[in-house]
DOLONU-139359 format. One line per field, with one value per residue: residue in three letters; y, z, x of N, C-alpha, C in turn. Coordinates in pm, 1 decimal. Each point is the difference from the previous one (the first is absolute). Layout:
aa	c(ALA|...)
n_yy	c(Y|...)
n_zz	c(Z|...)
n_xx	c(X|...)
ca_yy	c(Y|...)
ca_zz	c(Z|...)
ca_xx	c(X|...)
c_yy	c(Y|...)
c_zz	c(Z|...)
c_xx	c(X|...)
***
This chain:
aa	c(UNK|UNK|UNK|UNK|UNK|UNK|UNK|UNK|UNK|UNK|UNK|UNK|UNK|UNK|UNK|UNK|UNK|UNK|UNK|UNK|UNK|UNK|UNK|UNK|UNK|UNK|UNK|UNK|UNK|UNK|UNK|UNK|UNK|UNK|UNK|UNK|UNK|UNK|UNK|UNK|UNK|UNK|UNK|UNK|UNK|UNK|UNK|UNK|UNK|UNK|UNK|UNK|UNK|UNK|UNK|UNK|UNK|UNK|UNK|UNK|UNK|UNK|UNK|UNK|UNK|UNK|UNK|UNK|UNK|UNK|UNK|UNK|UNK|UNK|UNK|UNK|UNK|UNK|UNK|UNK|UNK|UNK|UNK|UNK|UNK|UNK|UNK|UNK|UNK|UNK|UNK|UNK|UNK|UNK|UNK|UNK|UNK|UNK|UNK|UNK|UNK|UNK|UNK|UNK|UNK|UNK|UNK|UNK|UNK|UNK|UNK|UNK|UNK|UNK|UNK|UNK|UNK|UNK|UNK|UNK|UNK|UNK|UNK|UNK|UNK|UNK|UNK|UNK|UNK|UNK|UNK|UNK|UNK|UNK|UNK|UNK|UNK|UNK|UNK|UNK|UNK|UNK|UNK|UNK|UNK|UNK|UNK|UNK|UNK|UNK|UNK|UNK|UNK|UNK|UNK|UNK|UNK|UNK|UNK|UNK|UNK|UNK|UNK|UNK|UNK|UNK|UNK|UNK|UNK|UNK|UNK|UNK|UNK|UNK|UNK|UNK|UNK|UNK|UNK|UNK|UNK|UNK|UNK|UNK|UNK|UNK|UNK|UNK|UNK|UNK|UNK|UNK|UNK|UNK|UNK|UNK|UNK|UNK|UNK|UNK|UNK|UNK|UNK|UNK|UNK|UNK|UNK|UNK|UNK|UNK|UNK|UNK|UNK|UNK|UNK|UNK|UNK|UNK|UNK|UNK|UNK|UNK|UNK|UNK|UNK|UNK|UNK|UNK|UNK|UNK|UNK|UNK|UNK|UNK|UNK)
n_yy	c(-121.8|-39.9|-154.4|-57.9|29.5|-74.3|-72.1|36.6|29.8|-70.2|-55.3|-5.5|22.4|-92.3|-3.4|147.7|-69.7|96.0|71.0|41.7|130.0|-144.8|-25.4|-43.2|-122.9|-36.0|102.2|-52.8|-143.4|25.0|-87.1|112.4|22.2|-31.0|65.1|-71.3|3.4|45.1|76.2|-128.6|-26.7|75.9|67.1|-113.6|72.2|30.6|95.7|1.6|9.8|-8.6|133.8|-136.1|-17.2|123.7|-22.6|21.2|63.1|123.1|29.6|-84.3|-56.9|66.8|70.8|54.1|88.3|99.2|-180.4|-12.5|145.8|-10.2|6.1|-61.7|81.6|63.8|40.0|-73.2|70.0|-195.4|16.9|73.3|98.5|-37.9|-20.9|-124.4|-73.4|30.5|-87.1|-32.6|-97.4|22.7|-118.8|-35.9|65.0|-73.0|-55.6|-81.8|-162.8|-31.9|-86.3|-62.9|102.9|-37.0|-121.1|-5.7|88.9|-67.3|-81.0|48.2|-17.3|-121.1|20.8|93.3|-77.6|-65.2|66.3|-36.1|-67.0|21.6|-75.3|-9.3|-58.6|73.5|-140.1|-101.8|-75.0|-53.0|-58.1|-163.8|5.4|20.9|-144.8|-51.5|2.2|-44.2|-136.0|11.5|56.4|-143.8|39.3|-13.9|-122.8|141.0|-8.7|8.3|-111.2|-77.2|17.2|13.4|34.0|126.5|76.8|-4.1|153.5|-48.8|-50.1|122.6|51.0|147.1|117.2|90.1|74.0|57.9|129.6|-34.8|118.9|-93.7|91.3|-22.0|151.3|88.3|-101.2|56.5|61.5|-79.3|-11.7|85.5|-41.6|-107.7|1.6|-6.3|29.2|10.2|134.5|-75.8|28.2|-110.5|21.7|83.2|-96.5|-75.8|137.7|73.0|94.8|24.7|-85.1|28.7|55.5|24.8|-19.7|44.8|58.5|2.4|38.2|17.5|96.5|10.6|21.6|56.1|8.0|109.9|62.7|91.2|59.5|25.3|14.0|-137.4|88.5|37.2|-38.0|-136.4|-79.4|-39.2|-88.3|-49.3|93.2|-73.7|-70.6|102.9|-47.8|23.8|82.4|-53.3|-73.1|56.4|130.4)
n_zz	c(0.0|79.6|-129.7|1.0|147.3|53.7|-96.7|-1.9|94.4|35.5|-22.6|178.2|95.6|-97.3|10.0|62.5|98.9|-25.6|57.4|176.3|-72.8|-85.2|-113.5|57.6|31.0|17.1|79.8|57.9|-14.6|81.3|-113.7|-96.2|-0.6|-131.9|-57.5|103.4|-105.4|74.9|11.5|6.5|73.5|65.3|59.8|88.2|65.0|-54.1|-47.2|118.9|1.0|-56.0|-117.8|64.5|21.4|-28.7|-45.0|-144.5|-13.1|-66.9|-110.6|24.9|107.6|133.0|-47.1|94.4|-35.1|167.9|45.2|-128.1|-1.6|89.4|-141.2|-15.1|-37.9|162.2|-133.6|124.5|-94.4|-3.2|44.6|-88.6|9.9|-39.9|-60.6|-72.6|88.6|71.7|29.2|156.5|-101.2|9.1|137.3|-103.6|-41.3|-20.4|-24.1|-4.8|-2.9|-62.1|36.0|-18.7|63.6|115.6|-55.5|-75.1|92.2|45.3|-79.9|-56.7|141.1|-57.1|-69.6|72.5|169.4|-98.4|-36.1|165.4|30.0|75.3|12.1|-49.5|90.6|-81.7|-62.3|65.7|121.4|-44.3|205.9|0.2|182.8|1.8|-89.3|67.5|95.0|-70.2|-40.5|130.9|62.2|-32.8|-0.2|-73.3|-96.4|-48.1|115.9|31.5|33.2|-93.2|128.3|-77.8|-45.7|71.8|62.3|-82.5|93.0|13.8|-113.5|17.9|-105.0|62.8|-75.1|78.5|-80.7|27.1|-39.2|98.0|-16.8|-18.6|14.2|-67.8|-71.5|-20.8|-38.8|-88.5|54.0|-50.5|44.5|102.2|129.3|-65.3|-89.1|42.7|-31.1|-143.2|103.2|59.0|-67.0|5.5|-133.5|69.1|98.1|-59.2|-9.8|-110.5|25.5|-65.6|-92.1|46.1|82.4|-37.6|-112.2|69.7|111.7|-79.8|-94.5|106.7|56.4|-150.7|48.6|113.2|-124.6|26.7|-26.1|-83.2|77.8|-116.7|142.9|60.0|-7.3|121.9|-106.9|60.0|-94.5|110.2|-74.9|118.8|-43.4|-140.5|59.0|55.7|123.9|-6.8|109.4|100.6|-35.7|108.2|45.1)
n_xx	c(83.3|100.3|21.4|-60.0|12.7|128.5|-18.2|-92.0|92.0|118.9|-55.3|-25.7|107.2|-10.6|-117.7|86.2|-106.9|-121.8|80.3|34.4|-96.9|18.0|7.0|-95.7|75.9|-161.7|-1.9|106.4|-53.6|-126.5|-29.7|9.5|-104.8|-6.0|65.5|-14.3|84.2|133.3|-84.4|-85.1|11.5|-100.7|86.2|52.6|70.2|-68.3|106.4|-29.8|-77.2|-4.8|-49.5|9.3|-168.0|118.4|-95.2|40.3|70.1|-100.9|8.3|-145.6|118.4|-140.6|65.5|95.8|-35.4|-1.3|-17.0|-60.2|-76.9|91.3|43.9|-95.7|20.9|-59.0|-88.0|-51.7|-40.9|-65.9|88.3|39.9|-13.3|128.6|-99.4|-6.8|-59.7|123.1|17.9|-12.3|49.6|170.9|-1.7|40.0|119.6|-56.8|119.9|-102.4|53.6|-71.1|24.4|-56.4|-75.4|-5.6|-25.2|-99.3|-102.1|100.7|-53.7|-167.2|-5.2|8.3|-65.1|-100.0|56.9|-38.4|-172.8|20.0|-124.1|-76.0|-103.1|-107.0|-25.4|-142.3|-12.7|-93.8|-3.8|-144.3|-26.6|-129.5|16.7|85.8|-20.9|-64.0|43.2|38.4|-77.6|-47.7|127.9|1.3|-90.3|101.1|-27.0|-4.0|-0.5|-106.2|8.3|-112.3|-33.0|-84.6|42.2|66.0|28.2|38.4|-27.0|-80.5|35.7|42.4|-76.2|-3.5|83.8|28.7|81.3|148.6|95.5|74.0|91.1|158.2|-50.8|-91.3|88.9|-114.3|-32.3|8.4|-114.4|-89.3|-120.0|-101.8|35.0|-98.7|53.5|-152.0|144.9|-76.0|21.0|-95.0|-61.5|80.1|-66.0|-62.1|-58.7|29.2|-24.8|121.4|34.3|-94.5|24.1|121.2|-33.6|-127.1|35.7|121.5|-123.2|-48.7|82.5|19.1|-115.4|-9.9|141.5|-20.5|-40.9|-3.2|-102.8|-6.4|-53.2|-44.5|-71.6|85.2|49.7|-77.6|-141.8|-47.9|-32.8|4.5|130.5|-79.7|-51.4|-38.1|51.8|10.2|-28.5|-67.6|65.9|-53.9|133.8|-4.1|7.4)
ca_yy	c(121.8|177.9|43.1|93.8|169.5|98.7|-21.1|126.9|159.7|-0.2|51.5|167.7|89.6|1.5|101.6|95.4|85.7|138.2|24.1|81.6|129.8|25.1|-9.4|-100.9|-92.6|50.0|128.7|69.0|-79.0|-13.8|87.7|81.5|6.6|37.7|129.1|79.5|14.4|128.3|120.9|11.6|84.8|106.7|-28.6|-56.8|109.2|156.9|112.4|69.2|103.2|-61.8|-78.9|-96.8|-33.8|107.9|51.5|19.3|134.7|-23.7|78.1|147.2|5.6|153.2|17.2|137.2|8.4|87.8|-121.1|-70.3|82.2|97.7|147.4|41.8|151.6|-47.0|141.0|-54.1|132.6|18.5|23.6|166.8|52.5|55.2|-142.0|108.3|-14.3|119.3|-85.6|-87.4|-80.4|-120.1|49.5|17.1|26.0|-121.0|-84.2|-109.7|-38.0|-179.9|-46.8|-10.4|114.6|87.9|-44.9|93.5|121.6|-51.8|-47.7|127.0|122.1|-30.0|38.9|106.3|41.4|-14.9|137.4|111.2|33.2|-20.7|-35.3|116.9|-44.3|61.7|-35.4|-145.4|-38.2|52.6|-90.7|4.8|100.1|177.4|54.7|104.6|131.2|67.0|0.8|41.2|112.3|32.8|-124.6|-17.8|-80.7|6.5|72.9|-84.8|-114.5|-34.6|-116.7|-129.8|-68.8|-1.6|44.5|-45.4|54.3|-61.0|-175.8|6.9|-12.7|112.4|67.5|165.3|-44.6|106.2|-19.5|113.6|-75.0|19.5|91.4|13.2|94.7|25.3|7.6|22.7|-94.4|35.4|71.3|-91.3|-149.1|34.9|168.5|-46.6|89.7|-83.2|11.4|-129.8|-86.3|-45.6|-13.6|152.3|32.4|-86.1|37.9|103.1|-26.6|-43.1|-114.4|-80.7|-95.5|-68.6|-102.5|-104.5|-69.4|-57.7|-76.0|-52.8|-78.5|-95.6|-78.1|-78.0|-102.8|47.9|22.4|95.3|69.3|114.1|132.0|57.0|-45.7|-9.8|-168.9|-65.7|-156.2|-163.3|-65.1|-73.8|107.9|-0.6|-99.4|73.8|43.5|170.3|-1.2|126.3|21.6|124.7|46.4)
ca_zz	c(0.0|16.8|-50.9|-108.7|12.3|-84.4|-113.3|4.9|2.5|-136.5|-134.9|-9.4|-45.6|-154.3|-102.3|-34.0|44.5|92.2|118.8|20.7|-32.7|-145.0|-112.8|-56.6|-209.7|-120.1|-83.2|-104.1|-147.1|-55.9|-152.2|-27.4|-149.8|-100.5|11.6|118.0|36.5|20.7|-117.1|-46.9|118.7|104.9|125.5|37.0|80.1|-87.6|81.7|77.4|-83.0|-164.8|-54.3|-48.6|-77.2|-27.1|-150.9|-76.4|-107.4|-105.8|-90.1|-40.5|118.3|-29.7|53.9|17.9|-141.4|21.1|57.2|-123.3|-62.6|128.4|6.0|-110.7|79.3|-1.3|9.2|-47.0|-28.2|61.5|132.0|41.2|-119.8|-107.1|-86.1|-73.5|90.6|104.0|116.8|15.4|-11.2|62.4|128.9|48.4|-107.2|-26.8|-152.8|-16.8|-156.9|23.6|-9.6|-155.7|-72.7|100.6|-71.3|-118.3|23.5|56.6|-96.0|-42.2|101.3|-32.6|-136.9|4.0|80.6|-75.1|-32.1|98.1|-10.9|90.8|-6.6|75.0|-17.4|38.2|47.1|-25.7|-15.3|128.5|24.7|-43.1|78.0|-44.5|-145.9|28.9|39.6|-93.5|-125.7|83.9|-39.5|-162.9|-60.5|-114.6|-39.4|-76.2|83.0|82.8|-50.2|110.3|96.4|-18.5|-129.9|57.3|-36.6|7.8|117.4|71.9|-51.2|59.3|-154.2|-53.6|88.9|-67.0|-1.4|-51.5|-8.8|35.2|14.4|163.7|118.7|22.2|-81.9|-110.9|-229.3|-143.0|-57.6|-126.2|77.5|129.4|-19.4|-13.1|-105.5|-91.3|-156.2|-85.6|-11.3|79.8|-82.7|-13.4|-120.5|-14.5|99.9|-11.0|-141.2|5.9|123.9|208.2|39.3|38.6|156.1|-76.7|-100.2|89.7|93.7|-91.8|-6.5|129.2|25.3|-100.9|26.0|111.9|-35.3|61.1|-67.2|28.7|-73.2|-106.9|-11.7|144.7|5.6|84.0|76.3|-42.8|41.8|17.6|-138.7|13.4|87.3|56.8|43.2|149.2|126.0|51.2|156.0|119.1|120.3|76.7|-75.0)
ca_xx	c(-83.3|93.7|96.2|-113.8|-12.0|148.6|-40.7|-140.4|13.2|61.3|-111.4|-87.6|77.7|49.3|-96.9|44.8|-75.5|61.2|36.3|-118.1|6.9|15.4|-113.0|-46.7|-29.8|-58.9|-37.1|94.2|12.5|-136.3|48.1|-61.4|-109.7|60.4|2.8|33.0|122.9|-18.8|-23.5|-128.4|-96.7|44.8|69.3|-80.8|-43.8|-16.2|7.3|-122.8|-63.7|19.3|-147.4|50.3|-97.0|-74.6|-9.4|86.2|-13.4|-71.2|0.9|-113.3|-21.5|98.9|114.0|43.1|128.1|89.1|29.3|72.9|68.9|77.8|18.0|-97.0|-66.9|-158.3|-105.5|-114.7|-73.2|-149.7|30.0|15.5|-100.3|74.0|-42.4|-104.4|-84.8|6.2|-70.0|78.0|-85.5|53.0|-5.3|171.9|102.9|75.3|-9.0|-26.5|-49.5|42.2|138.1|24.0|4.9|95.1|94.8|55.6|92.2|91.4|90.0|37.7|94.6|206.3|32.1|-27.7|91.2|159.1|-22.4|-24.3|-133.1|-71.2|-154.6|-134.6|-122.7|-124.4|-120.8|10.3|-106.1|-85.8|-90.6|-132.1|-109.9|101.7|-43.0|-107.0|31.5|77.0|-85.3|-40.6|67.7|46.5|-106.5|42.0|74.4|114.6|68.9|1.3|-86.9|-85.7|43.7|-70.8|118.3|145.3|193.7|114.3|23.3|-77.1|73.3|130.2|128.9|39.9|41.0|-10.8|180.3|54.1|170.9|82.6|123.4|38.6|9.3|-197.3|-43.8|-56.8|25.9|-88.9|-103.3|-126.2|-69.6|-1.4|-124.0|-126.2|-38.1|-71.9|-14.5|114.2|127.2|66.5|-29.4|76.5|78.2|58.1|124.5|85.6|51.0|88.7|96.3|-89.3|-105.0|112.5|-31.3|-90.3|98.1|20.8|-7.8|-91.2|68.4|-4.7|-139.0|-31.2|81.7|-59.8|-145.6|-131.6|-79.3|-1.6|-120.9|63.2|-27.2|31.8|189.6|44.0|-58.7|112.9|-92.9|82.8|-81.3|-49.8|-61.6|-178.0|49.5|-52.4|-125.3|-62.3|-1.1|-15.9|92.2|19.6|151.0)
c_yy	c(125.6|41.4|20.6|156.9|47.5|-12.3|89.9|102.3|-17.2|20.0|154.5|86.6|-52.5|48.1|90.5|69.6|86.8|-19.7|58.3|125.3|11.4|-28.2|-147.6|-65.0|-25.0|106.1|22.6|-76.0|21.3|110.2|87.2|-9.3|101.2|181.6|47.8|42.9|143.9|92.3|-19.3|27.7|33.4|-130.9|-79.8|87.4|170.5|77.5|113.7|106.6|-94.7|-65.5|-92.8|-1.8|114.5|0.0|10.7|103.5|-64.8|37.8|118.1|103.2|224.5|11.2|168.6|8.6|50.9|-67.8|-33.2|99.4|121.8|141.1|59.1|150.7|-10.5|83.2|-40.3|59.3|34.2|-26.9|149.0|69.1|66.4|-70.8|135.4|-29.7|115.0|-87.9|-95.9|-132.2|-145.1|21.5|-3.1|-51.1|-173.4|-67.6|-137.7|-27.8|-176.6|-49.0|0.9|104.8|115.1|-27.8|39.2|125.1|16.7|4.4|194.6|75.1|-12.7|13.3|117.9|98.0|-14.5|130.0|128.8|34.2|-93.0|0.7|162.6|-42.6|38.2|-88.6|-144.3|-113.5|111.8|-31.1|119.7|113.3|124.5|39.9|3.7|136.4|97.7|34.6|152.9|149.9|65.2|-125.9|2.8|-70.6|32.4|29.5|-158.2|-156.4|2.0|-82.2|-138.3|-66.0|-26.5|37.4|-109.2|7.0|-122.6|-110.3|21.5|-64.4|96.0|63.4|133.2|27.7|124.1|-44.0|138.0|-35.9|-71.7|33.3|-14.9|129.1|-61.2|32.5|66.3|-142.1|50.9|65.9|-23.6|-122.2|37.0|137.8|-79.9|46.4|-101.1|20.6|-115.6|-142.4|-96.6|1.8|172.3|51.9|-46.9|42.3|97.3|19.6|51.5|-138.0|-86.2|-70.0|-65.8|-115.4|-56.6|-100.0|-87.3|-145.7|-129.0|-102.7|-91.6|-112.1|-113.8|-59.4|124.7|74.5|154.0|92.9|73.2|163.9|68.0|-33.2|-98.7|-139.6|-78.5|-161.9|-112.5|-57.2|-115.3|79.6|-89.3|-159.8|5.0|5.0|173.4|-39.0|154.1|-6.8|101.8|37.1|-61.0)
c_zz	c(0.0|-122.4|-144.3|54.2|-73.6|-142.4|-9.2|10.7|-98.8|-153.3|-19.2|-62.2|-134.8|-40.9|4.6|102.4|70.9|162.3|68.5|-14.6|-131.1|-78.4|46.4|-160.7|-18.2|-23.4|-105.0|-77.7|-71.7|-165.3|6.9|-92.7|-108.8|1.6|153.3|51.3|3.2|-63.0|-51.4|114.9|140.1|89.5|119.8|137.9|-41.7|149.7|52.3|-61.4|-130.1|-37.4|-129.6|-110.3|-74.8|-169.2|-41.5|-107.1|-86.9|-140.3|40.4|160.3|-48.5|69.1|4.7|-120.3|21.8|47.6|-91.6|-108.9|89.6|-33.3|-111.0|101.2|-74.1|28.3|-34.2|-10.1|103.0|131.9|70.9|-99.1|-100.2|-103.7|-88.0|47.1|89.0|112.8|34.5|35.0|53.1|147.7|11.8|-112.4|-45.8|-138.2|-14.3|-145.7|9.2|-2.1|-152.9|-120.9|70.1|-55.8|-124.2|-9.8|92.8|-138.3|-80.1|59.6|27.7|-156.6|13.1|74.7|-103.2|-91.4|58.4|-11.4|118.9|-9.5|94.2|8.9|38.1|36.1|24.7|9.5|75.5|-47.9|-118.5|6.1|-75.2|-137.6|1.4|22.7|-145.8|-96.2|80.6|-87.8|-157.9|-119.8|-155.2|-39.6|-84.5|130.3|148.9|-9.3|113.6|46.3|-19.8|-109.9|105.9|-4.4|-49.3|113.6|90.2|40.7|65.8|-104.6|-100.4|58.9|-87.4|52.2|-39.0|19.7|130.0|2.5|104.8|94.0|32.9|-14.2|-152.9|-135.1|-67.8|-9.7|-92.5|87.4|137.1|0.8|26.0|-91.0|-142.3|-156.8|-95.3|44.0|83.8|-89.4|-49.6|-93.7|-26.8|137.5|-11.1|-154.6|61.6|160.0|141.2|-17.6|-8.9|129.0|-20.0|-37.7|95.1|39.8|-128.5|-5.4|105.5|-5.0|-115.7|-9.9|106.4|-10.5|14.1|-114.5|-36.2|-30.2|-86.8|51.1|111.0|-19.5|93.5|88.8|-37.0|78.1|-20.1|-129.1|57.9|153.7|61.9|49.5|149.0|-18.3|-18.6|119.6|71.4|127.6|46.9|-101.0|149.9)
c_xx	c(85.9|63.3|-161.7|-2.8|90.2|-27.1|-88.0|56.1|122.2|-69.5|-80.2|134.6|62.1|-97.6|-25.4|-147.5|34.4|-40.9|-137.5|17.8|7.6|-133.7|-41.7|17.9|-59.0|-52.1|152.9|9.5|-135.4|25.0|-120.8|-103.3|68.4|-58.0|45.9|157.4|15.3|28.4|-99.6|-93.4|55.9|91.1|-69.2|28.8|52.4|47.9|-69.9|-74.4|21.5|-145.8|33.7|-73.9|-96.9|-26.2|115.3|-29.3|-68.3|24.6|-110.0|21.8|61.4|86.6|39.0|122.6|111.4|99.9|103.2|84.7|53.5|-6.7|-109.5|-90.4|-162.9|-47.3|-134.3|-130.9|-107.0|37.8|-65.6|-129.4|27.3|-50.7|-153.5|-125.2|13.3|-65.7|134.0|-32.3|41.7|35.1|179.4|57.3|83.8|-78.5|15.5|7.6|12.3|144.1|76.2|8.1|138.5|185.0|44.6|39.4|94.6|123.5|17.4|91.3|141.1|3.9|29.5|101.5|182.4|44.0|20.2|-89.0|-65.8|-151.1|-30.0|-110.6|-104.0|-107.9|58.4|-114.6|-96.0|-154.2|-99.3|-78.7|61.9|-13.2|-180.0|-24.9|96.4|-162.7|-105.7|9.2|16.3|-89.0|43.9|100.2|143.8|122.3|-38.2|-4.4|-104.6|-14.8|-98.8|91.3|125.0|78.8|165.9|116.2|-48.4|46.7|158.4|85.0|-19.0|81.9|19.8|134.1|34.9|133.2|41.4|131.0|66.1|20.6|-122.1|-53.4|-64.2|60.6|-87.0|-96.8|-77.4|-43.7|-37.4|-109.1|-87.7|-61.2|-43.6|-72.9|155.4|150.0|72.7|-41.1|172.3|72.0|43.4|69.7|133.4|99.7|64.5|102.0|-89.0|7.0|121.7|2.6|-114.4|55.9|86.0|-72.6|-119.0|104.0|97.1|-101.9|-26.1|109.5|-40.6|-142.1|-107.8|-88.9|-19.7|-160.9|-31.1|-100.0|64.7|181.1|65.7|-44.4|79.9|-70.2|81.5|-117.5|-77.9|-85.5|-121.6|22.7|20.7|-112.8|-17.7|8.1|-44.3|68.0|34.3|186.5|85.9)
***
């Protein structure tokens, strides 16, 4: 009998088991289900705070642009009542746009920054409820959309764009935003030497996929605009 004990533990210690304070074998031999190796999923104890199981970026997800584009300068009209409404219509100065769209003008703004040129940005998305309130104020389709159709604004895949330099001083533009006469009209803003920062940043933006409006210089529609949700997410 004594010498089957010595035999037994002789055997325990050749099969390499762990000690006390260590891993249990079979959790450290038990194999894994296919895909679970690491890097394919979260950590089996995530560092405190860590939202292990949080969503994952979206494409249509909004996003802050000032996040993705640092030095893009923000004059967001309907913030203030500098707008041709004369109403203030947004509750605070920020620029949303879907992911996916936030991206392309990303891509315009290093074409653009290789220029010494820097984004301006006047408008972006904005909720449902606010383009009511716009049709409200301004009940005409050549200027507003209506909100039973939608804003492209809306979809958080428009955006209303300008050029300042690096420094974030003012260029020769066509005209100001929102000046609803042919002289913003695109194919005559975009002519002779006002319409050189124009032409830049045109060119940028059509580089980076985006769409241009021919009465407005300055719009500018992710080519897969209507592929968004219309949203009334708060700004």
């Amino acid at each position: 009998m004594a010498r089957c004990a010595a035999l037994a533990v002789l055997l325990l210690g050749c099969s390499g088991a762990a000690s006390d304070g260590e891993r249990r074998p079979e959790l450290a031999q038990k194999p894994r289900p296919a895909g679970d190796r690491a890097g394919d999923r979260a950590p089996d104890h995530a560092p405190a705070g860590a939202a292990v199981d949080a969503a994952p970026a979206r494409p249509d997800d909004l996003v802050d642009v000032s996040a993705v584009i640092p030095d893009a300068v923000l004059d967001l009209r309907y913030a203030t009542a500098n707008n041709f409404t004369g109403a203030v219509l947004y509750p605070k100065a920020v620029c949303k746009l879907r992911r996916a769209v936030a991206s392309r003008l990303a891509e315009a703004a290093r074409a653009l920054r290789a220029q010494h040129r820097r984004l301006l940005l006047w408008d972006c998305y904005r909720p449902s409820s606010i383009q009511e309130r716009f049709w409200a104020l301004v009940p005409d389709p050549r200027y507003v959309a209506n909100p039973k159709v939608g804003s492209r604004h809306s979809r958080g895949a428009a955006v209303d764009v300008a050029l300042v330099d690096a420094a974030g001083q003012p260029v020769v533009l066509p005209t100001k935003f929102d000046e609803f006469s042919e002289a913003a009209h695109r194919e005559r803003a975009l002519a002779g030497p006002t319409g050189a920062e124009a032409r830049a940043l045109a060119t940028a933006m059509l580089a980076a996929g985006f769409l241009g409006m021919p009465t407005e210089w300055w719009h500018f529609d992710a080519p897969d605009s209507r592929e968004y949700a219309l949203s009334n997410e708060p700004l």
